[in-house]
N, C-alpha and C positions, 0 to 999 in steps of 0.2 A: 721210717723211724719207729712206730710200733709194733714193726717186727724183732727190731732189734733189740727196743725196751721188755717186749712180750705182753705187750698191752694192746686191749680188745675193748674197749670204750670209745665214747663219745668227745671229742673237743669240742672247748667253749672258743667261742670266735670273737675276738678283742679286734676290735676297728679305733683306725686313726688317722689321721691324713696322710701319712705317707706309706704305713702298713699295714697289714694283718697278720693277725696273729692266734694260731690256732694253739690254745692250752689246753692241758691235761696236768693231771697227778694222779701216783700211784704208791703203795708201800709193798713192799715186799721186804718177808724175813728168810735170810738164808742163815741155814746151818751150819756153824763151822768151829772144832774141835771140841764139841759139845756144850758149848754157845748157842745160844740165838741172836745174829745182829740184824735189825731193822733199819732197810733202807727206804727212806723215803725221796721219793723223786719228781720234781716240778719241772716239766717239758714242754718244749713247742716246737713247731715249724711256725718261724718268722720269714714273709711275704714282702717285699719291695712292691707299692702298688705303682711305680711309673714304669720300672728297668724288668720287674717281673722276676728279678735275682731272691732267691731265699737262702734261708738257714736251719740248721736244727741247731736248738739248744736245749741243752742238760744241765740238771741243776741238782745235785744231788746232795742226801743230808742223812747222816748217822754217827754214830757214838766209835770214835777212835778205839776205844778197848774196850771192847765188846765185856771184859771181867769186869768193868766198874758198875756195880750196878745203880748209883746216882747218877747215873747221867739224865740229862732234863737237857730236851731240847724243845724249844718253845716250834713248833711247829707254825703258826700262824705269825710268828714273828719272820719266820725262811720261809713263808710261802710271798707272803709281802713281800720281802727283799729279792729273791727271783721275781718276781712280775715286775719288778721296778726294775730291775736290769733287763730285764725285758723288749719290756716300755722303751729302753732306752736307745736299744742297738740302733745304729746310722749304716745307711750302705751306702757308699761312695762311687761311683760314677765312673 
């Protein structure tokens, strides 16, 4: 997964009774028609601790048109809301 994000950092390791859960976040801004649009992105590999079955999840957050320049995204309000969907995933049996 951090190949394909292009991410070279450390995960924080979220424990719970039935999973683990290794998080990250990143931003990057790409360039585009003389734009700059800022993606910001809240990742993991989500761990089954009985079945040993994981997941990667992406969660990604930036401004639909890149011309507007109001755009206000509350960044700690989507980092919460990924972790909580996070938090959430069930793996089935």
């Amino acid at each position: 997964m951090s190949n394909y994000i292009g991410y070279d950092g450390e995960y924080r390791e979220i424990k719970n009774n039935d999973k683990i859960i290794y998080y990250a976040k990143t931003e990057d801004v790409v360039q585009t028609d003389n734009n700059k649009v800022t993606f910001n992105l809240f990742f993991s590999y989500i761990k089954d601790r009985s079945s040993g079955k994981g997941l990667e999840y992406i969660y990604s957050v930036r401004c639909l048109d890149a011309k507007h320049k109001d755009c206000k995204i509350n960044l700690e309000n989507e980092e919460k809301r990924a972790l909580m969907l996070m938090k959430n995933v069930e793996f089935i049996d």
